[in-house]
GUTIVO-605171 format. One record per residue (C-alpha): chain; residue number from 1; residue in three letters; x, y, z. Coordinates in Angstrom, 3 decimals. Example, Ala and Ser with C-alpha at 12.3 -4.5 7.8 and 13.67 -1.06 7.14 Angstrom:
<recs>
['A',1,'ala',[12.300,-4.500,7.800]]
['A',2,'ser',[13.670,-1.060,7.140]]
</recs>
This chain:
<recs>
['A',1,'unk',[0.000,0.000,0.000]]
['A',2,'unk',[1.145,3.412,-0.918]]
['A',3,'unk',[1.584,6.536,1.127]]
['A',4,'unk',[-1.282,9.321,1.573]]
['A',5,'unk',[-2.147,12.313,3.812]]
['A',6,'unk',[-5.250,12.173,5.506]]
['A',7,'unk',[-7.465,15.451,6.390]]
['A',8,'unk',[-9.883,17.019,8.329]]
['A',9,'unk',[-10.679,20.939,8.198]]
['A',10,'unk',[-13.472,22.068,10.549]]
['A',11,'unk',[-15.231,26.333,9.965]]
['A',12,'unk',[-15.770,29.008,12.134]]
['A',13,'unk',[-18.590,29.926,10.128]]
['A',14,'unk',[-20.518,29.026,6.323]]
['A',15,'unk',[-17.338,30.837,4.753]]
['A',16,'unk',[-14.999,28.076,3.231]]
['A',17,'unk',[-11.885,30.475,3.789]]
['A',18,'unk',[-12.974,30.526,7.987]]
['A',19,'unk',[-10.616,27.456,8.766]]
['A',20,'unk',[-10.103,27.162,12.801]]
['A',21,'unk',[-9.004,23.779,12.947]]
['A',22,'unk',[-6.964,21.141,10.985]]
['A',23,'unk',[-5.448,17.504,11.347]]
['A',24,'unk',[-3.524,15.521,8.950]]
['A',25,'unk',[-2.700,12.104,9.267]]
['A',26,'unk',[0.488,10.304,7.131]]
['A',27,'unk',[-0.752,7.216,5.912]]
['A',28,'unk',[2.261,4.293,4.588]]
['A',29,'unk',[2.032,0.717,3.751]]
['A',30,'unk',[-1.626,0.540,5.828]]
['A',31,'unk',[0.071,2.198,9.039]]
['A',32,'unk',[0.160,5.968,10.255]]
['A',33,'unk',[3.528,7.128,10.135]]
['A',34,'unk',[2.849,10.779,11.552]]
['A',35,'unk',[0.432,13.333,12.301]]
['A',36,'unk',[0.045,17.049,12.160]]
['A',37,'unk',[-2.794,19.247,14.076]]
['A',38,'unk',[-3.548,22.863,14.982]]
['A',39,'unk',[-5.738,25.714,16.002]]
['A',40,'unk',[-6.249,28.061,13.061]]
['A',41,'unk',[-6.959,32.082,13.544]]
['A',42,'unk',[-9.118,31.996,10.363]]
['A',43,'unk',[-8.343,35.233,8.235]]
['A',44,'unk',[-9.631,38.687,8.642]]
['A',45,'unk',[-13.328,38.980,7.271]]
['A',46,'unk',[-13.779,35.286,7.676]]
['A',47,'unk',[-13.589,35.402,11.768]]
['A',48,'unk',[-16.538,35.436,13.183]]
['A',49,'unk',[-17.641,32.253,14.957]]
['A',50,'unk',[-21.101,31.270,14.686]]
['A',51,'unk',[-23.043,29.352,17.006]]
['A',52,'unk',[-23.905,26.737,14.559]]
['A',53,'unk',[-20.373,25.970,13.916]]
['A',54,'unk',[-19.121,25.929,17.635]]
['A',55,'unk',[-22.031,23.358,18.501]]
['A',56,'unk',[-20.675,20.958,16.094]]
['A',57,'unk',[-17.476,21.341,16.693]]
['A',58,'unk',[-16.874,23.098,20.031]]
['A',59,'unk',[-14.392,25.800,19.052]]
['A',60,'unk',[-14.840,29.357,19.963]]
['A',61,'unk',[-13.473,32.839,19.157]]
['A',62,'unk',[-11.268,32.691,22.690]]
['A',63,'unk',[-9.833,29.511,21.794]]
['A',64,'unk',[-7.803,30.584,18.469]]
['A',65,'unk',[-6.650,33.940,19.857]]
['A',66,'unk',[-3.302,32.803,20.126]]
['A',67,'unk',[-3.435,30.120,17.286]]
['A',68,'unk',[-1.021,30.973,14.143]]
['A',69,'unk',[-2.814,32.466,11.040]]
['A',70,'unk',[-3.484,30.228,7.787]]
['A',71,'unk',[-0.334,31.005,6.094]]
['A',72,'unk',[1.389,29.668,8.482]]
['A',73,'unk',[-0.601,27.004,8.876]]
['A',74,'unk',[-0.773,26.367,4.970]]
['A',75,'unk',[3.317,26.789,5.227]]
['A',76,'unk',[3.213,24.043,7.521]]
['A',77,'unk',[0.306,21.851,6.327]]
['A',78,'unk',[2.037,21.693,2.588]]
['A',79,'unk',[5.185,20.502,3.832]]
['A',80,'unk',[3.796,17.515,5.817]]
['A',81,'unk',[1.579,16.456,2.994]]
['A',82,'unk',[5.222,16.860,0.375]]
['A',83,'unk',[4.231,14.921,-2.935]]
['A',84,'unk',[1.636,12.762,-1.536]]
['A',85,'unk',[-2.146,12.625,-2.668]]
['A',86,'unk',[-4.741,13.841,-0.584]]
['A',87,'unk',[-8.013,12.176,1.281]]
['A',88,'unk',[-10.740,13.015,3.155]]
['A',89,'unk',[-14.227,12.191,4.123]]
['A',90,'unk',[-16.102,14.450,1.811]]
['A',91,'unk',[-13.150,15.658,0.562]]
['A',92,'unk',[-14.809,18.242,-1.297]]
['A',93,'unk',[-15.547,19.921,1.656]]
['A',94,'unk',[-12.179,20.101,2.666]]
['A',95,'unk',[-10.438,20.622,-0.484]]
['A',96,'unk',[-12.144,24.076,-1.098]]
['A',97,'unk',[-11.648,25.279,2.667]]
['A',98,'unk',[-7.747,25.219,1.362]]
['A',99,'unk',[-9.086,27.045,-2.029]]
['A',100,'unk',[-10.926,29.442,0.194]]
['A',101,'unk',[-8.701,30.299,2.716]]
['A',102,'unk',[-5.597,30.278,-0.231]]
['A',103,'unk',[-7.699,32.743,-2.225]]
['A',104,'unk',[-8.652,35.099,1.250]]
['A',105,'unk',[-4.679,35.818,1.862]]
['A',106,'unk',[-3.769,35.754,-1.669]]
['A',107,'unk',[-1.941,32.545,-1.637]]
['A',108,'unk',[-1.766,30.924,-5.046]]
['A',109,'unk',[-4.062,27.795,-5.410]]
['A',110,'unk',[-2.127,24.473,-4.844]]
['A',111,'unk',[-1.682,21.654,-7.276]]
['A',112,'unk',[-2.535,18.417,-4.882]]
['A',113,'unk',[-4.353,15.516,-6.342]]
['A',114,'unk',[-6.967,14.126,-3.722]]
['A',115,'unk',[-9.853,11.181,-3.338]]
['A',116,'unk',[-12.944,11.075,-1.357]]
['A',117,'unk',[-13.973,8.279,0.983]]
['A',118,'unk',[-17.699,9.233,0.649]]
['A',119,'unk',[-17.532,8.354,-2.897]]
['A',120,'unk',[-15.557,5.317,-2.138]]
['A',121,'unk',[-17.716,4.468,0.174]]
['A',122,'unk',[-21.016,4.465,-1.923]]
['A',123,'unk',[-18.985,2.451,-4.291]]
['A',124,'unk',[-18.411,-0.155,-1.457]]
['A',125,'unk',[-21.067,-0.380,1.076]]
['A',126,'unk',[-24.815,-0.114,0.902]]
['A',127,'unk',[-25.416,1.803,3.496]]
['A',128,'unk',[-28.610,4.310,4.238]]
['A',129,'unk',[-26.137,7.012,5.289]]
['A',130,'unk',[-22.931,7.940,3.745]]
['A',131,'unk',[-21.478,10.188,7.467]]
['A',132,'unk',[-18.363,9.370,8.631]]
['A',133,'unk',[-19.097,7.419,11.673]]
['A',134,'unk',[-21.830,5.306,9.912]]
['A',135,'unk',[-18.997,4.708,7.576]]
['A',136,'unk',[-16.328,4.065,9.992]]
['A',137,'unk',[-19.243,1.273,11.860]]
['A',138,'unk',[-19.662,-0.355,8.677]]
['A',139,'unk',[-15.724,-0.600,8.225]]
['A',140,'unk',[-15.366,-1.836,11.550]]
['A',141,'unk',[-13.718,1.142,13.049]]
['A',142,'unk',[-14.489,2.581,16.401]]
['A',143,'unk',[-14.853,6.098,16.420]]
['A',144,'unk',[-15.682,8.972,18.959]]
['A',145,'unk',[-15.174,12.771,19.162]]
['A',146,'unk',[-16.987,13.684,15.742]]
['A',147,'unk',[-16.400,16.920,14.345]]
['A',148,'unk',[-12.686,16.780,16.273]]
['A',149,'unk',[-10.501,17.389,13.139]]
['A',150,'unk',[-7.595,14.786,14.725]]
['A',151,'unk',[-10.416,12.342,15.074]]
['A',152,'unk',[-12.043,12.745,11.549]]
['A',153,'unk',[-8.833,12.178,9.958]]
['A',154,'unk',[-7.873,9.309,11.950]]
['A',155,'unk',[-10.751,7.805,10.916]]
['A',156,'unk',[-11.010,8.757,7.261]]
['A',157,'unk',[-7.296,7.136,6.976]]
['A',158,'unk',[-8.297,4.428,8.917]]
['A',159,'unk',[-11.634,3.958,6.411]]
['A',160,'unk',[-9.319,4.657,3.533]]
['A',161,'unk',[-7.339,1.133,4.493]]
['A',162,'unk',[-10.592,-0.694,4.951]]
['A',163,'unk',[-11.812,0.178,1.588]]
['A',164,'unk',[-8.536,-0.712,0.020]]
['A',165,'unk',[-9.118,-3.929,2.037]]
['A',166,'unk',[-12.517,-4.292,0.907]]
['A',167,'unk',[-11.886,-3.777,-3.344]]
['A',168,'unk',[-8.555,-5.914,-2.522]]
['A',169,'unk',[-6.238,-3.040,-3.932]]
['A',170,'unk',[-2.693,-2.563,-3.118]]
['A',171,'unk',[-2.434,1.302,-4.035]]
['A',172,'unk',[-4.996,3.913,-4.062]]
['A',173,'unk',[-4.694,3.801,-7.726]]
['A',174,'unk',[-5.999,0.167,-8.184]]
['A',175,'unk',[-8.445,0.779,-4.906]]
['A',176,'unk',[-9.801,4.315,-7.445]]
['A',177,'unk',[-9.610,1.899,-10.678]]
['A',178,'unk',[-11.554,-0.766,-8.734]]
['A',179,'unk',[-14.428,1.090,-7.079]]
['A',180,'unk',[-14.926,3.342,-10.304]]
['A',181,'unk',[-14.120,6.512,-9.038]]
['A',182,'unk',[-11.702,9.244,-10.455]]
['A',183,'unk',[-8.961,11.475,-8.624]]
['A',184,'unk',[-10.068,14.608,-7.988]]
['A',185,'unk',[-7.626,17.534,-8.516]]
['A',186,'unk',[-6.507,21.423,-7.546]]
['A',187,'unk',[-4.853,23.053,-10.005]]
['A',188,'unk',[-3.956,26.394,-11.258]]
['A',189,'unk',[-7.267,26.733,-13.000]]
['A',190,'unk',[-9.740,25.663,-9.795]]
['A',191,'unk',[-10.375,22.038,-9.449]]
['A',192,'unk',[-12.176,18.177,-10.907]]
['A',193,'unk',[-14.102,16.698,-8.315]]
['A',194,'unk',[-13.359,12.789,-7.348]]
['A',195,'unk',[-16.652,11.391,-8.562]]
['A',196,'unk',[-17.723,8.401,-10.062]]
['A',197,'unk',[-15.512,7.418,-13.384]]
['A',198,'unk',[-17.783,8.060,-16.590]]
['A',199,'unk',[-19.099,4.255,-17.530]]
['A',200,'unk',[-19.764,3.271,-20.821]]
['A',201,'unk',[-23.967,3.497,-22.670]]
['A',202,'unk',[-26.191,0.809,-20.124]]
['A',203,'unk',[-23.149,-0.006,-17.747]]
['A',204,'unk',[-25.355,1.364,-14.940]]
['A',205,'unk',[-26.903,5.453,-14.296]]
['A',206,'unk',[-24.140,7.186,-12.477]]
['A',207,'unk',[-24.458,9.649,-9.821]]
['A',208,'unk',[-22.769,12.899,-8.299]]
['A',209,'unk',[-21.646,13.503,-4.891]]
['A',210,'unk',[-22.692,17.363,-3.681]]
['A',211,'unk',[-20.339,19.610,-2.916]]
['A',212,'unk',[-21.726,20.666,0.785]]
['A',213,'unk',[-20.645,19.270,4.419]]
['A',214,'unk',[-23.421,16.409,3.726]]
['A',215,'unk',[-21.891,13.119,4.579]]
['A',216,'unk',[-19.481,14.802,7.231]]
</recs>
């Protein structure tokens, strides 16, 4: 099995630039090999906390007073993630917090290819919810603090290995090829979505994934 950076991004607010919190989780060979996690002053305009947000996740205003701002974070984040590919659950959720909080400082947009476990995840389980901790039951996984950014990555990784284990795929690659799904992508131009691979005339109606926090 290859090597891959989980991640987990959780919002002060409905703006995708208001980052407060991240975790990243190093992924080789089916074992974590490191782990990266901070508080996240989200950027100016983008800073207010609302009560929505803090009841999910439990961060307030107070609590990121001190933190370091997001291009320092960013600074940091792209150096643990290096070369590797990208995953999270719902990972379009988290890929265009990093667009949005990129495009609030004037950061350039990163190149980073990235896959979804949602979409992997509808490709391997029937399940009658796609959330990350009816995922993580169905892969066997336990899993507790929800909305936690360390915890959601842990357990996307940790989902990520059972679905590899589940299409019997040694790489992402073959686990992508196998379950039908395509890489998504950030690039200099905005970004492809990891979706569902286009199938040939009467192999089967495909579907899309929305591009919201559903399934978080």
């Amino acid at each position: 099995m290859d090597s891959w950076v989980a991640i987990d991004f959780e919002t002060a607010n409905g703006s995708r630039a208001s980052a407060c919190s991240v975790a990243a989780v190093r992924v080789s060979g089916g074992e974590e090999r490191g782990s990266f996690a901070t508080l996240i002053r989200p950027p100016d305009g983008h800073d207010r906390f609302e009560a929505r947000n803090t009841a999910i996740h439990g961060i307030r205003r107070t609590d990121v007073t001190r933190a370091p701002r997001w291009p320092v974070v960013w600074s940091q984040l792209r150096e643990f993630i290096g070369e590797s590919p990208v995953v999270a659950h719902n990972a379009a959720f988290d890929t265009s917090v990093i667009r949005g909080a990129n495009s609030a400082v004037g950061i350039a947009p990163p190149r980073l290819r990235y896959a979804c476990t949602l979409v992997i995840a509808r490709q391997t389980w029937t399940l009658d919810s796609y959330t990350l901790p009816r995922v993580a039951r169905a892969a066997g996984i336990a899993f507790g603090d929800h909305h936690r950014a360390e915890a959601d990555a842990r357990a996307a990784a940790q989902v990520l290995v059972a679905e590899h284990r589940e299409h019997g795929a040694a790489s992402l690659d073959a686990l992508l090829t196998a379950a039908g799904v395509s890489w998504g992508r950030l690039h200099d131009d905005g970004f492809d979505g990891c979706r569902r691979a286009p199938r040939a005339p009467g192999a089967g109606v495909t579907t899309s994934v929305s591009r919201t926090r559903q399934g978080r």
